[in-house]
N, C-alpha and C positions, 0 to 999 in steps of 0.2 A: 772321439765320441763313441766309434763302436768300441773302442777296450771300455770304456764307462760301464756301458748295456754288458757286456759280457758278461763284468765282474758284479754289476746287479744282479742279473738272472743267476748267476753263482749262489751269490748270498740269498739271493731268496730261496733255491733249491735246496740251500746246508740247512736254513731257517726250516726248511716242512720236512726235513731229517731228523732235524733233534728235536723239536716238537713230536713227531709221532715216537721217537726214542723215548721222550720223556713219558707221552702216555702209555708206552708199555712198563718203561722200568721203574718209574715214578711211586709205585704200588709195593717196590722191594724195600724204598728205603722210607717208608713210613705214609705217602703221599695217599689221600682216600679221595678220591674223583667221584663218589659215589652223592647222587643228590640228596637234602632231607626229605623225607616220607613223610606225607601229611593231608588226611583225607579232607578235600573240602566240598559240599556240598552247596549249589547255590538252587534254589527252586527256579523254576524256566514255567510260566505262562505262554499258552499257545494261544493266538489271537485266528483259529479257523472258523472264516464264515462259511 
């Protein structure tokens, strides 16, 4: 049971390695993480007695 645990914490460690690898290089090989832009405006009533 603990080699089980071990080799989970492994994987989930290599998991937030290449996840943060992909967000750095991810950008070299065409990848855009960047969000759409788009102004919204909503009007906000203030109910001060």
């Amino acid at each position: 049971m603990l080699r089980l645990i071990k080799w989970l914490i492994l994987l989930i460690i290599l998991g937030g390695i290449g996840l943060t690898g992909y967000a750095y290089i991810g950008p070299y090989f065409g990848v855009d993480f960047t969000p759409d832009k788009a102004e919204i405006r909503t009007p906000v009533v203030l109910d001060a007695d």
